[in-house]
Every structure is written in C-alpha cells, then in structure tokens.
N, C-alpha and C positions, 0 to 999 in steps of 0.2 A: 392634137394641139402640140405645139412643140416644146421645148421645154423654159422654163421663165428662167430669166438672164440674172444671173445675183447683183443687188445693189452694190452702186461704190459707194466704199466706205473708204475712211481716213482713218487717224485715229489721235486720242487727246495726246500732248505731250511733246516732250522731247523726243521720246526715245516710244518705239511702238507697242501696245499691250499694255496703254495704261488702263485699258478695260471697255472701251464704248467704242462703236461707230460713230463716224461725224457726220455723214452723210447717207441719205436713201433717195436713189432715185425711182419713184412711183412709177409704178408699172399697173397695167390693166387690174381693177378688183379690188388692188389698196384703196383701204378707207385709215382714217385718222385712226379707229379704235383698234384694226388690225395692226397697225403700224406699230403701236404705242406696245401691243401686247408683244410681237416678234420681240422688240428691246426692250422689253421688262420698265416702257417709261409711263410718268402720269400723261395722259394726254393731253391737259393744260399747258406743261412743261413745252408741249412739240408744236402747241397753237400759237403760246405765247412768242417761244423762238422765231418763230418764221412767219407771224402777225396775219394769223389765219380767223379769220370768223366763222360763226354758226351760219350755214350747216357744214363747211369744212368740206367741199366738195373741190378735191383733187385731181391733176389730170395727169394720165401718163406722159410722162417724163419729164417730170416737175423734180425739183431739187429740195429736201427738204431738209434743212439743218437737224442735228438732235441733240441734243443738249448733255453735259456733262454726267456720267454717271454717279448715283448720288452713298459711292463706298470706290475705297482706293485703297490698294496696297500698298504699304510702304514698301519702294525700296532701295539698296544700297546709295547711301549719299543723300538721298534725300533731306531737304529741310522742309521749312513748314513754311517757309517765305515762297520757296522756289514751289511745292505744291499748291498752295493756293495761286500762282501765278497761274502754273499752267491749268487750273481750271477758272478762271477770271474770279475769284471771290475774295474779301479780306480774309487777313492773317486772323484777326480778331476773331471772327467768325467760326473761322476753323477751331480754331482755339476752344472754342467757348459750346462748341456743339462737342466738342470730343474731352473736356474736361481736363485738355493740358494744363501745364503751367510752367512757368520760367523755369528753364532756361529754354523750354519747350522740344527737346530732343525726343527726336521718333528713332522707332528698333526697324527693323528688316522685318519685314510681315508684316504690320502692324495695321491696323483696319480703320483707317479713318473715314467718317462722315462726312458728306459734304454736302454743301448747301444746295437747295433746289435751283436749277437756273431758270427756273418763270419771273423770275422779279428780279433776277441779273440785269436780262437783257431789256427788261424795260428802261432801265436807269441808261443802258449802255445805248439803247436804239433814238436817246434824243439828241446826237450828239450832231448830225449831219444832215439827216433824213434821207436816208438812201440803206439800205441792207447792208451795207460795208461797215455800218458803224454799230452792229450785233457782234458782239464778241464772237469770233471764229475759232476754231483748230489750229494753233502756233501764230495766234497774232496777240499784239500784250492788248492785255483788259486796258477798256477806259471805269476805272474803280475806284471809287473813295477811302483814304487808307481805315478809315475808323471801323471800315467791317462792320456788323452786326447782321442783327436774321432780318430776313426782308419779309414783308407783310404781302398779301398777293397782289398786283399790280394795278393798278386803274386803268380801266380803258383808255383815259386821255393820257397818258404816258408813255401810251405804243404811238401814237399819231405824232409823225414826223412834225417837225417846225420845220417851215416853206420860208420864212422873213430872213430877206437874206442881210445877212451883218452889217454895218455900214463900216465907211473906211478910218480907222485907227489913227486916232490922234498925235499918236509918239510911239516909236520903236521901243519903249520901254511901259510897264506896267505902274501903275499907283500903288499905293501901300492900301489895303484894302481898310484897318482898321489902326487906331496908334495904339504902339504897347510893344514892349520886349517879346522876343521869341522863345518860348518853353519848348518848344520840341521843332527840332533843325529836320530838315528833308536828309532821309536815307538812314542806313539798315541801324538797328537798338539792338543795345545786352539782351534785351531780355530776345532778343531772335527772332520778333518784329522790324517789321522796317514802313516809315512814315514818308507815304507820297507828296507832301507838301510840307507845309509850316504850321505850327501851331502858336497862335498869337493870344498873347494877355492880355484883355480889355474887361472894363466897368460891366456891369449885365445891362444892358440898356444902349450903350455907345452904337451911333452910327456905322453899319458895314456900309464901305463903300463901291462901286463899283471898279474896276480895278483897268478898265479900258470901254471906249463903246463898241457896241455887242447888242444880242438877239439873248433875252431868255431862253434857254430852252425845255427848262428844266424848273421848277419849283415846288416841293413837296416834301413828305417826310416818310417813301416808302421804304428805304433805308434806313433802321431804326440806330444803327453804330455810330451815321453822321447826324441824326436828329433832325431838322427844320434844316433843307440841302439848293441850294442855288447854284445852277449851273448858266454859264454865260458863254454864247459861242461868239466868237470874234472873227475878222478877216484873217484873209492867210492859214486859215486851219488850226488857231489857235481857241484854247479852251481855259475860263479859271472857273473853278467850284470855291465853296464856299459854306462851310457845313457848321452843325450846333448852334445855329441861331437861334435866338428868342421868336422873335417876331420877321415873318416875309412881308414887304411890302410891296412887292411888285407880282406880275403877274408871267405865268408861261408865253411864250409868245410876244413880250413887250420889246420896245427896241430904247434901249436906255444909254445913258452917255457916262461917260467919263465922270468917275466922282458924283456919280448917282446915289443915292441912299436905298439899298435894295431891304435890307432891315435892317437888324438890331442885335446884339451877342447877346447867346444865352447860353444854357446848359443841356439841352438836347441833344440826345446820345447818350454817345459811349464815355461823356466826361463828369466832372463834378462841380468844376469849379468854372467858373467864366473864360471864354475865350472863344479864337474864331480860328476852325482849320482853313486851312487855303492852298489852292494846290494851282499850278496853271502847268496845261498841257499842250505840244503841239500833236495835232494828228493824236495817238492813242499813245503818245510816251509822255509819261510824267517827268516835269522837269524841276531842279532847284527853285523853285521861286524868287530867291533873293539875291542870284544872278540876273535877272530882270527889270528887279523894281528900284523904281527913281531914287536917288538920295544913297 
C-alpha cells in the first residue's frame, strides 16, 4: 500500500498556529470516531459542523470542516473582542467561561476556554441554507452580540429554510420596537463591543418586524440573547432580534413589514426590559440606525 497523503488543513485565525485544523479531507478508513480522536474533538462537535447524521457514513474525499479548538493561547496584542471574533463566539461568552472581568485584559500565555462550536453553527447555518453560511476559517461570524453558553442544538435548527424572501418594501428598515437606545452599535469600556442596538421598551410591547422577510430562525438555543428571531430578507440582508418575552411567529414563516413577531422581555443576558436588534448584510454586522426610517 502506498503511503496516505496528509489532510489539508488551514488554520483558525489571523495569523497561523492558533491551534486547530480547519479542514480534513477523508481518505479510505476515516470514520467519524477516528477523525474526532486524530484532533482531540467531540464528535458531535464535527457532525454538527458539517450537518452529518447517524450513521455518519463518509466517503473519500469528502471535505469535512472542524470546528474551533475548545483552549487558546493568548497572544501578543490580543484582545478578547478580536479573539472571540476569530473563533465566531461572543465576547460575553468568553468572558463568562474564563471568569474575566472589566476591563477584561489578557497576558501573553494565557489559556482561555472557548465555547464548543456544535451550537455555534446551528444558529450560524440558518442564515442562507447553503454551507456558506457555517461560520468558516477567516470569514466574520454571523453572531449575536449577547454571547452566552449555548444548550446542544435541535435538529430543526440545522435544516436550512428553502422560502425564499420576498421583495423589500423600502431601502430602509422600521424601527423594530419604540423606545430610546441604551446601548449604541460598536466597541464598550468595559472591552466589549455590541453588534446592534439595544432598545428600551415596556415588557410586553409589540416587536415588530423590521422589513418583509422569511423566518429563519426562532428559538432560545442561545441562552446570552434569550427568546432569538432571526429574519432573512432580499438582497442578502439579515435583522435578529433577541431577549424577547414571547415568539409569535414561526421558523420558516414569510411575514411582512411591521408584522408583530413577539413581545420584549428579559431573556438572556439582561435584566431589565428591552429589545437587542442587529441587522446584517451577508455576515457583516452593520449600524442599525444608519438604516432605519425616521
């Protein structure tokens, strides 16, 4: 026999040697559980990423993503903004598994925990329904800034939404809920930085739909953003919509403009009432209130 050809690998990050392969390509005799053991990953982790089922039967030269390794070294320059980027997870998250705290400065060496990516890429895989929309090696995350630990994923959360968007009322978005903004889009003291907006309303007040759009998203496996609404729209545009009270609409639904999708609440990572809202085009978080009417 001749001798087996090494898989290509990539690697996380900026800069090379943040620790993992990003890629294997399966050759004769790979099985799931071999694979998992070579990179020291869980093998839920490597099914979920690359939306494999039981029995997990692979064929040579199949491409299989791997997911982020779950310990990172700090180093030089590093922040805790720019690390959770490059492995697609909130700041929060990071935060809150390794027991920082403000002002949140990391040393050179310094061994942080990171979140499993099986329940990343579920949130990340409803955004398009095509593979491209699995958080990859040097593409920015499609992520909610509220961070928190994510619970293991639902099967219906891997399964793409096929309804395709309908066409966009207005080159501008609606105000999703009424109420002053407490926390403005982009980087915080405390060395956080917030993908959207965070809006002050009633607990109870109508969230509204922010353009028409396809569900694609609805649930709370995200536990940072609480009860989470995501809305895909024409043209490759995205708003989420997190810490609701109450969901009233469903995965998969095709709703309009100034639709009542639920209700603000406190689920999550908040205390007090209000509604984060983020809209994105393709996988880049954008100002929100460069957009919206009024």
């Amino acid at each position: 026999m001749g001798a087996q050809q090494p898989a290509e690998v990539s690697h996380y990050g900026a800069k090379t040697g943040a620790g993992s392969a990003g890629i294997h390509t399966v050759v004769a005799g790979d099985t799931l559980w071999s694979i998992s053991g070579r990179y020291h990953m869980a093998m839920r982790d490597i099914a979920v990423m690359n939306k494999l089922n039981a029995p997990f039967a692979l064929s040579a030269g199949q491409r299989l993503w791997l997911p982020p390794p779950t310990q990172y070294q700090v180093r030089p320059g590093d922040t805790l903004y720019e690390v959770s980027r490059m492995f697609g997870v909130g700041t929060h998250e990071v935060a809150r598994l390794n027991n920082l705290r403000s002002p949140y400065v990391l040393r050179q060496g310094q061994s942080l925990r990171m979140p499993s990516a099986a329940g990343q890429s579920a949130v990340a895989s409803t955004g398009g329904g095509s593979s491209r929309d699995i958080v990859k090696p040097g593409q920015k995350p499609t992520r909610m800034a509220g961070g928190g630990s994510v619970k293991a994923a639902k099967p219906t959360a891997l399964r793409p939404v096929s309804v395709r968007a309908p066409k966009r009322s207005s080159s501008k978005f609606l105000k999703p809920v009424d109420g002053p903004v407490i926390s403005k889009y982009g980087p915080k003291k405390s060395g956080l930085h917030n993908d959207g907006i965070n809006i002050k309303a009633p607990k109870g007040a109508p969230v509204r739909a922010a353009e028409n759009g396809v569900v694609v998203y609805a649930g709370s496996e995200l536990k940072g953003s609480g009860n989470l609404v995501l809305v895909r729209h024409a043209d490759r545009w995205m708003s989420a919509y997190a810490h609701m009270d109450r969901v009233l609409i469903k995965r998969g639904q095709t709703i309009k403009r100034g639709q009542t999708l639920g209700t603000v609440g406190t689920t999550g990572s908040v205390s007090k009432p209000q509604l984060h809202f983020e809209i994105r085009r393709g996988t880049e978080a954008i100002n929100p209130e460069r957009y919206l009417d009024g």
